[in-house]
N, C-alpha and C positions, 0 to 999 in steps of 0.2 A: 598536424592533425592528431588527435588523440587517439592513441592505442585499445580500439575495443576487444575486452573479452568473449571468446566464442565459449558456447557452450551446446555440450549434445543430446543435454535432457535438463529438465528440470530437478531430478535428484542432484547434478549436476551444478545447476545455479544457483539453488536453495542456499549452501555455506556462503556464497558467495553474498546474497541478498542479503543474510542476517549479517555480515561485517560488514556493511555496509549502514546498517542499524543499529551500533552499536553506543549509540548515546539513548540513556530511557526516557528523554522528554519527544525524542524523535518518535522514537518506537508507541508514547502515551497517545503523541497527536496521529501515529497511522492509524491507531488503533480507534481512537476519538472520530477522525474520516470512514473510517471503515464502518464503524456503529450506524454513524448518517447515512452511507449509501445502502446499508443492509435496513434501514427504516425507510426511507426514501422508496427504495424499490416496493418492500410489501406494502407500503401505503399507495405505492403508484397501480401496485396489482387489485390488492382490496378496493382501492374506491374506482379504478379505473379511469384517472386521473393520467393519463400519460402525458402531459405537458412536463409535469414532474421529472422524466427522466432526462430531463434537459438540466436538472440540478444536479442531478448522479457526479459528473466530473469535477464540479464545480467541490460539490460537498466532501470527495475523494482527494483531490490531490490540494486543495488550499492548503487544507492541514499537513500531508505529508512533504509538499514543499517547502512551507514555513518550517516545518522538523530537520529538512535535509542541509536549505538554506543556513538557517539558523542556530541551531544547534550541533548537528552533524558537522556541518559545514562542507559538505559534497556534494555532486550534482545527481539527481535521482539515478536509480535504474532503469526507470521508465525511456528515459530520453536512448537509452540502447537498446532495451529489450523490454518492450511495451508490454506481452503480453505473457512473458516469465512470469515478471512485475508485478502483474498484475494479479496472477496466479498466488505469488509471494506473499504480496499483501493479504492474503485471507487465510494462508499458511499460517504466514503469521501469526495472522487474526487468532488463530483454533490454536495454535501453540502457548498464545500469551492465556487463552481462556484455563487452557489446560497446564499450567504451569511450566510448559518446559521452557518457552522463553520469558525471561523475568519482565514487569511493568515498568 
């Protein structure tokens, strides 16, 4: 069985996420998923369309697993810590907007 990492915060897991991110075609398509579920959502809010959020995961992790799969070539975060993860991914998000992790 595979050795999971424990963490006790998120300031905590954060280093941990981005080495985990460390190829930029990975990090292009979280950020590419992320864009979708941050449209997704306010279009599900604005029109009131909530069947829509049944796309949310779909539009979120296609992309971040083809990155992880693919490029990275490791198994996501998610599958350990779902809602770090998750947290991470928009970390991300506001880090890559704000230049401090590169595209």
């Amino acid at each position: 069985m595979e050795n999971i990492k424990r963490f006790n915060s998120f300031a905590e897991f954060y280093p941990y996420y981005l080495s985990e991110h460390s190829n930029s075609t990975c990090r292009r398509l979280h950020f590419i998923g992320t864009t979708l579920v941050i449209f997704i959502l306010a279009l599900t809010i604005g029109k009131g369309a909530w069947l829509w959020l049944l796309a949310l995961p779909l539009a979120g992790y296609t992309f971040a697993w083809i990155g992880h799969f693919f490029f990275e070539k490791n198994r996501p975060a998610t599958f350990q810590h779902p809602l770090y993860s998750l947290a991470g991914d928009f970390v991300m998000y506001r880090d890559m907007i704000l230049g401090r992790v590169p595209f």
